[in-house]
C-alpha positions in Angstrom: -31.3 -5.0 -10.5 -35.1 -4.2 -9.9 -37.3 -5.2 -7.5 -40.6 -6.8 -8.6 -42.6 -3.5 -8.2 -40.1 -1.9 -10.8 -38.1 0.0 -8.5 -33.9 -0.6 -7.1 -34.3 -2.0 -3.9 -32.9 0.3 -1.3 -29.1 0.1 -1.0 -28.1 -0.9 2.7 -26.3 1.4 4.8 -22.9 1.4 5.5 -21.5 0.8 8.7 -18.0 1.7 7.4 -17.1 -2.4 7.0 -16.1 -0.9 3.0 -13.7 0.8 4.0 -12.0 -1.5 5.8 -10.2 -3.5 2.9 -9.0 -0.1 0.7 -7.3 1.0 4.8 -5.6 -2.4 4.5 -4.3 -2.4 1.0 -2.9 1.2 1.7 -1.1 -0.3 4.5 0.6 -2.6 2.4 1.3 -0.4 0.1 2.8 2.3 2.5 5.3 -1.3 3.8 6.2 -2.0 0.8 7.5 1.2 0.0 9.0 1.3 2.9 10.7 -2.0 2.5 11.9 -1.0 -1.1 13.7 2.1 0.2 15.2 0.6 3.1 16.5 -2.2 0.8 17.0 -0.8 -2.3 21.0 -1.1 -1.7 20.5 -5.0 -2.9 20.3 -3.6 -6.4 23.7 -2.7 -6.4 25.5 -6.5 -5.2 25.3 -9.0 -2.6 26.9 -6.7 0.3 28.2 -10.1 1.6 25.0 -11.7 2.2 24.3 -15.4 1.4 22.7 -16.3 -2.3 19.7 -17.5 -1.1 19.5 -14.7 1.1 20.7 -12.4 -1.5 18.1 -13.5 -4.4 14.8 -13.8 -1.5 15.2 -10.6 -0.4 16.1 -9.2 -4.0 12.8 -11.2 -5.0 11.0 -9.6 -2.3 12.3 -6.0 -3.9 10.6 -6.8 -7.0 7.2 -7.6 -5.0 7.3 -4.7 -3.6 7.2 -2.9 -6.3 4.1 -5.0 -8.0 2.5 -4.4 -4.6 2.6 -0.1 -5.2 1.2 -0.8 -8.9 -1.2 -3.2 -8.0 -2.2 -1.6 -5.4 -2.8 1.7 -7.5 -4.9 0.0 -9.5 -7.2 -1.2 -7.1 -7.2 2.1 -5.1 -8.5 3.9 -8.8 -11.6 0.8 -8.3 -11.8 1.5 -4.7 -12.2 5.3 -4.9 -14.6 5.2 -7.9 -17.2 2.4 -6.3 -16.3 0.2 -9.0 -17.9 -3.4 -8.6 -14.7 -4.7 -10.0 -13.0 -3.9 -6.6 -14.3 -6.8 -4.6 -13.2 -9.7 -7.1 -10.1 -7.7 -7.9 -8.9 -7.2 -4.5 -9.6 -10.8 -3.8 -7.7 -12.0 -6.2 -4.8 -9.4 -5.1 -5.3 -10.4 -1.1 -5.1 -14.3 -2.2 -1.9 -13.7 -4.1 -0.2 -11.9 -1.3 -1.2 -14.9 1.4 0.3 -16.9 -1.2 3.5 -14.9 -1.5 3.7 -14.7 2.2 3.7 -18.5 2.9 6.1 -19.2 0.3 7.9 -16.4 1.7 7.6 -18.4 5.3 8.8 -21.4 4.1 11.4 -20.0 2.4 12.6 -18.5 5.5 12.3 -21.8 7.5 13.9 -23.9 4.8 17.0 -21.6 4.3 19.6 -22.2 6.7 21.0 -18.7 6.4 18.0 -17.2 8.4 17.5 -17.3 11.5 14.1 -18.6 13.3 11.7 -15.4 14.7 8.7 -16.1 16.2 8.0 -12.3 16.0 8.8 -12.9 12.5 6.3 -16.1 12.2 3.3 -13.9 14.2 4.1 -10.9 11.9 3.2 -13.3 9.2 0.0 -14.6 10.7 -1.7 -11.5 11.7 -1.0 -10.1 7.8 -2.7 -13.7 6.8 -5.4 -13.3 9.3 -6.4 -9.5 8.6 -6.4 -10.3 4.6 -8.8 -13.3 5.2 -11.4 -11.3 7.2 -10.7 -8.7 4.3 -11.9 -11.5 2.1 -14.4 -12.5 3.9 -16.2 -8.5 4.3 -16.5 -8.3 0.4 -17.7 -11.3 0.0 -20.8 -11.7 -2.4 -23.9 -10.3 -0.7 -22.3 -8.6 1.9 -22.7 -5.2 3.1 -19.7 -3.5 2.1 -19.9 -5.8 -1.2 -22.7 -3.9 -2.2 -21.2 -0.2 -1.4 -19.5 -1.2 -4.6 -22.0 -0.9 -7.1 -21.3 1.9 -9.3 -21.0 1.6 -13.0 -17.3 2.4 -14.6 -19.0 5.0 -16.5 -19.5 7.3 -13.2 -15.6 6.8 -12.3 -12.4 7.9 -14.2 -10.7 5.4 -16.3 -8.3 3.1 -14.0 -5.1 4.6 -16.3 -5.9 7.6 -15.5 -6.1 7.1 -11.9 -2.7 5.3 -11.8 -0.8 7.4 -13.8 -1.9 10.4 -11.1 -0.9 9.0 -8.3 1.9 7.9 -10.2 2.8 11.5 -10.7 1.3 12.1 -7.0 3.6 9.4 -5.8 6.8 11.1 -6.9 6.0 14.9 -6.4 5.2 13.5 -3.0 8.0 11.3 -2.2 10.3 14.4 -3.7 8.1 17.0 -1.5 8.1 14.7 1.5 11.8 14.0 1.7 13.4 17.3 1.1 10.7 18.5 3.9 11.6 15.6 6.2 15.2 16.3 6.1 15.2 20.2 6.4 12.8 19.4 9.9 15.0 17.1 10.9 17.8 19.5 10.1 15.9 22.4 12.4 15.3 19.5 15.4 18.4 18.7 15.6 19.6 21.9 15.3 17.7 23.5 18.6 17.9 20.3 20.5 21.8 20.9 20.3 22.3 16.8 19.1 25.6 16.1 19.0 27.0 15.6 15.5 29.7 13.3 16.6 29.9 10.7 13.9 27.5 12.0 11.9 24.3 11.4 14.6 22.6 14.3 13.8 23.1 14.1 9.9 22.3 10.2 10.7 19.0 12.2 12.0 17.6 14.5 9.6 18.3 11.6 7.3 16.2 9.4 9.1 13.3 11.5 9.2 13.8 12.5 5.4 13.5 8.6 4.6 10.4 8.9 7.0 9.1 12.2 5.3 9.6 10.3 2.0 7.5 7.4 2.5 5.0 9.9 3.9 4.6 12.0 1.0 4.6 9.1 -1.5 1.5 7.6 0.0 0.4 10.7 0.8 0.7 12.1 -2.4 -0.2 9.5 -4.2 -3.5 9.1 -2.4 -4.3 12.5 -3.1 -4.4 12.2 -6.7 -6.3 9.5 -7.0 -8.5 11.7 -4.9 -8.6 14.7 -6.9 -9.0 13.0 -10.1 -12.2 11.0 -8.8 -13.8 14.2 -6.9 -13.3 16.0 -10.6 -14.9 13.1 -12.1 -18.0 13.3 -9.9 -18.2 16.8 -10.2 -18.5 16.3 -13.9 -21.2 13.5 -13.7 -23.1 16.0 -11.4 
């Protein structure tokens, strides 16, 4: 677009609003992979739960993992300044509100769970953070208009999700087997008692942490790479 004189109009600054969406959609992405490795056990049976239970929570598996992809795609639009990025992470935010009210109601209408008002708040803040989210990129807004770059000047988004696809795992691997020989070390000069298998209970515990660590990590940083490569290119 051109001003009447000719020239672009003069891009207003940022005040780091932008940048507050792509924070958010990593932290959903770094809870759901934590939710699909703390759960992944439902893959194997029921482990005595309730069906309903059962298929929610086995449901809630499987939007987990269309949260990581999704998520990669829009990160490969958020790192390039595409101008996709605000209509596609709308339409991502709006489907996870609606996923998380169904999930409410799910949980209130199943007798098998049990009523949280932690729970129920948990909910509302996650609602309430992806509105304003919605609301920053709208159309004509400030950090709307940091996206404005053609796809020409960025990477292709396959490319970018196939990286941190590779980033994810190299990162998950690197993370956990680093997470676990720390917490191997720690427990091993704190003197932890390894009655009942505390301190392997430990250094498994932070290798689970180390793992979810390294796969957003990891994954981060290739999308990163790829686009700094790109740019170098253009320039």
């Amino acid at each position: 677009m051109t001003s009447s004189n000719g020239q672009a109009p003069a891009r207003r600054p940022d005040s780091g609003l932008s940048f507050v969406p792509p924070g958010w959609l990593i932290f959903v992405m770094a809870w759901s992979v934590y939710g699909l490795v703390s759960a992944w056990w439902l893959v194997g049976g029921h482990g005595g739960l309730p069906d309903g239970v059962f298929y929610l929570l086995l449901g809630g598996l499987a939007v987990d993992i269309i949260t990581i992809l999704w998520g990669l795609y829009l990160l490969g639009l958020a790192f390039g300044r595409s101008a996709r990025f605000p209509r596609q992470f709308t339409i991502w935010q709006v489907a996870t509100i609606i996923w998380l009210l169904a999930w409410q109601a799910c949980v209130l209408t199943i007798s098998d769970f049990v009523f949280s008002g932690k729970a129920l708040a948990i909910t509302a803040a996650q609602i309430a953070i992806g509105v304003l989210c919605i609301y920053l990129l709208r159309r004509g807004s400030e950090a709307d208009a940091v996206y404005a770059n053609p796809e020409t000047e960025s990477p292709p988004v396959f490319v970018s999700v196939i990286a941190a696809l590779i980033g994810i795992v190299l990162g998950a691997v690197i993370g956990a087997v680093g997470g676990f020989a720390i917490g191997s070390v720690i427990a091993g000069a704190t003197g932890m008692s390894c009655f009942e298998g505390a301190c392997g209970y430990f250094a498994l515990f932070i290798g689970l942490a180390g793992l979810v660590v390294g796969a957003i990590g990891g994954g981060l940083f290739a999308v990163w790479r790829v686009h700094r490569r790109k740019s170098r290119q253009v320039a």
